[in-house]
N, C-alpha and C positions, 0 to 999 in steps of 0.2 A: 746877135751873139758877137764878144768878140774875146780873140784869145789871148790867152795872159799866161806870162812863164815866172813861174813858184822858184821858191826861193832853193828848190830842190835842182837848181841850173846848174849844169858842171864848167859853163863857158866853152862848149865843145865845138859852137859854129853848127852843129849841123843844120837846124834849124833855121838859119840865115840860109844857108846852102838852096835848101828845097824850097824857101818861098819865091813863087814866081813873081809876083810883085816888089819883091825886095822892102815887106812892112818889119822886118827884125834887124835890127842894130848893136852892136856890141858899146854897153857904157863906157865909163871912164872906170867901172870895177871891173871891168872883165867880161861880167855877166850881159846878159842879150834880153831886148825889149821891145815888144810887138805893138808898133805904130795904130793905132785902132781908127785912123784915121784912112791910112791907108790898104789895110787886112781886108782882104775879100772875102773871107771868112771859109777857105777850101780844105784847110785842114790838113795841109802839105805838112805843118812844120809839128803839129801835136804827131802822125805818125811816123816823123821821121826822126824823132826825139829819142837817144837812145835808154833816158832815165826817167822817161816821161812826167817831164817838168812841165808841160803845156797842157791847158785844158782850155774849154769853151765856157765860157762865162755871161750871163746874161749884160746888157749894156745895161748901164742905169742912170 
């Protein structure tokens, strides 16, 4: 699995906030992108999304 933030992202940071690994980054638009290299796949940042812009996605 690994998690991916829709384009439903308000750029709020929270989701940076709560991951312990620090796999989400804020781009050069604002909006924030979850490294899939680095996600451990814990699911800190899909519940701590307050518009729930994150979901689990198969890899492929």
């Amino acid at each position: 699995m690994a998690h991916v933030i829709s384009d439903e992202c308000v750029g709020c940071g929270t989701c940076a906030t709560f991951c312990p690994v620090g796999a989400i980054s804020q781009g050069e638009d604002g909006y924030y992108d979850v490294d899939p290299a680095v996600c451990v796949d814990c699911g800190s940042c899909e519940k701590a999304c307050p518009v729930q812009a994150i979901a689990a996605e198969e890899k492929g």
